[in-house]
Residue, then its C-alpha position, 0 to 999 in steps of 0.5 A: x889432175x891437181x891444180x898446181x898453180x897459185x892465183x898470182x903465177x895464173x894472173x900473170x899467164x893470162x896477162x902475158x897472153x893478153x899482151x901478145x894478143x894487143x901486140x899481134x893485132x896492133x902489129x906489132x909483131x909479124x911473122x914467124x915471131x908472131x906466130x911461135x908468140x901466139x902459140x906460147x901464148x895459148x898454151x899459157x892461157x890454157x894453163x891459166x885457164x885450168x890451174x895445172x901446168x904439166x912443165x912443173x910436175x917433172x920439177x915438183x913445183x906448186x906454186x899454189x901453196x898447198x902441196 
């Protein structure tokens, strides 16, 4: 696995992870909603986490900046 993603496209998945992580525990979402948020948003974190995201591979997208 190559990492295919640049420091900034993981900054701003971890931070969307964050976010739905206070949104959750504040209540701010519930429910169904909540739980499809939390999924995303470990997948998210996941990728962030090991700089590869397979969605990009069938589309040839490295937003790393060495290809």
């Amino acid at each position: 696995m190559k990492n295919n993603m640049g420091s900034i496209d993981r900054i701003i998945r971890a931070l969307f992870a964050l976010g739905v992580g206070f949104l959750y525990y504040f209540d701010v979402i519930t429910g169904v909603g909540a739980i499809v948020l939390g999924i995303i948003a470990l997948v998210m974190l996941v990728t962030a986490f090991i700089g590869f995201c397979p969605a990009y591979v069938p589309f040839n997208i490295n937003t790393g900046g060495d290809k």
